[in-house]
Structures are given as C-alpha cells and as structure tokens.
C-alpha positions, 0 to 999 in steps of 0.5 A: 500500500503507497504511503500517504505523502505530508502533504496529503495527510495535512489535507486530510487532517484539516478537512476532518477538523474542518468537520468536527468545528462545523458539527460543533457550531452546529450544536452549539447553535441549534435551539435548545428544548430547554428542561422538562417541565417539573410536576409543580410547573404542571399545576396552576395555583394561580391565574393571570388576571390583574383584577379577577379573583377565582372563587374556587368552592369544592363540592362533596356535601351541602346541597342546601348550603350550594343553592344559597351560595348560588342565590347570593352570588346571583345577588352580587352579579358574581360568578365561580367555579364548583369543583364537584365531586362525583358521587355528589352530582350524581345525587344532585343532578338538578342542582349541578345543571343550575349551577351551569344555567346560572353562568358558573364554572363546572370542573371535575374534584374526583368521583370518591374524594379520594387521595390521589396521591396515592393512586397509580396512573390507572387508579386517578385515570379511573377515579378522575375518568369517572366524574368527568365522564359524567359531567360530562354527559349531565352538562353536555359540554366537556369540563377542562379543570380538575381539583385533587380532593386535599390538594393532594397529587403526584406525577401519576394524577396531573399525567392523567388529568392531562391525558383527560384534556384537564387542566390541574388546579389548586389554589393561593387562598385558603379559608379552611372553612372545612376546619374552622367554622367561624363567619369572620376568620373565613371573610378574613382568608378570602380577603386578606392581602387578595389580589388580581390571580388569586385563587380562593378555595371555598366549601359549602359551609354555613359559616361561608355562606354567612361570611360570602356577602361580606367577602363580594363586597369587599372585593367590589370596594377593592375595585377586584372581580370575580371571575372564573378559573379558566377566564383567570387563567387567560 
C-alpha cells in the first residue's frame, strides 16, 4: 500500500477538523428544548388576571348550603367555579345543571374524594375518568379543570388529568372553612392581602355562606372581580 505523502495527510487532517468545528457550531447553535417541565410547573395555583379573583368552592356535601351560595352570588352579579365531586352530582343532578344555567364554572374534584396521591396512573385515570365522564354527559359540554380532593397529587394524577384534556388546579387562598367554622376568620382568608390571580378555595359551609356577602363586597370596594378559573387563567 503507497504511503500517504505530508502533504496529503495535512489535507486530510484539516478537512476532518474542518468537520468536527462545523458539527460543533452546529450544536452549539441549534435551539435548545430547554428542561422538562417539573410536576409543580404542571399545576396552576394561580391565574393571570390583574383584577379577577377565582372563587374556587369544592363540592362533596351541602346541597342546601350550594343553592344559597348560588342565590347570593346571583345577588352580587358574581360568578365561580364548583369543583364537584362525583358521587355528589350524581345525587344532585338538578342542582349541578343550575349551577351551569346560572353562568358558573363546572370542573371535575374526583368521583370518591379520594387521595390521589396515592393512586397509580390507572387508579386517578379511573377515579378522575369517572366524574368527568359524567359531567360530562349531565352538562353536555366537556369540563377542562380538575381539583385533587386535599390538594393532594403526584406525577401519576396531573399525567392523567392531562391525558383527560384537564387542566390541574389548586389554589393561593385558603379559608379552611372545612376546619374552622367561624363567619369572620373565613371573610378574613378570602380577603386578606387578595389580589388580581388569586385563587380562593371555598366549601359549602354555613359559616361561608354567612361570611360570602361580606367577602363580594369587599372585593367590589377593592375595585377586584370575580371571575372564573379558566377566564383567570387567560
């Protein structure tokens, strides 16, 4: 075999390190996918609005405390979204479609209030898949929100949620009105230091029902709306 002159193995190394700079800048330049989202950046607590507060009022008891809530948020022109449990609208159908008819949002809390963080995939899919399934069906329009029961979550329950075309949410003001059954702490969490995004979880409590007026009021005098999820969301 004749041996490579200088000269050709010169050319031979410049055009290989000619190769190697143009795939380097070739990488270096590309546009870069960035890093996949993380679990906590797949989960909206929060909205966008710079004026609009979220009502957020989950649902697995209280029918009669409901329709009072639904009396006097009509009196206030205001409107919020019930995340309901599945096992309750199945019991309250004619309830469910009046919180639609009286321009309220409808998402999804799960069928059992169970603890989705401790569901598999096909355990949330079946769990979630089952209360959209039927909200869907008595609303006749799909629902696109779900609100894990406890605020509890993992990977496996957002994955299905999205698989579902749900959007996660949770919330940025909490009145623990569940625990604490008092008018004025409850007015106190739903409106202390409330801003334009913010997200106010609610249950149908006597106590909130009582403490409701005050808290519209005084998002009206703060110049806030109340809007929601998805319109907050943008």
């Amino acid at each position: 075999m004749k041996k490579l002159s200088s000269r050709a193995i010169a050319i031979l190394t410049n055009c290989a390190l000619s190769l190697i700079l143009v795939v380097v800048a070739a990488v270096c330049f590309l546009p870069s996918a960035g890093p996949a989202a993380g679990l906590e950046d797949r989960v909206c607590r929060r909205g966008n609005s710079s004026d609009g507060v979220s009502l957020m009022i989950n649902v697995y008891w209280g029918t009669e405390e409901v329709e009072r809530m639904l009396g006097i948020l009509e009196e206030y022109g205001a409107v919020a979204t019930f995340f309901l449990g599945g096992c309750w609208a199945d019991d309250n159908v004619a309830c469910v479609r009046k919180i639609a008819e009286k321009g309220h949002e409808i998402g999804s809390h799960g069928y059992f209030h169970r603890a989705h963080d401790a569901l598999d995939l096909d355990g949330n899919l079946k769990e979630i898949g089952a209360s959209v399934e039927f909200l869907n069906l008595v609303l006749g329009k799909p629902v696109t929100l779900f609100a894990p029961p406890s605020g509890a979550y993992n990977d496996a329950a957002v994955e299905a949620a999205e698989r579902l075309s749900l959007r996660t949410i949770l919330w940025s003001k909490d009145t623990v009105d569940w625990r604490d059954k008092d008018a004025d702490l409850c007015f106190r969490r739903a409106t202390e230091d409330v801003g334009g995004g913010d997200f106010v979880l609610m249950h149908p409590m006597a106590h909130t029902v009582e403490a409701l007026p005050r808290i519209l009021k005084s998002y009206r005098e703060r110049g806030l709306r109340t809007v929601t999820v998805s319109e907050n969301l943008g």
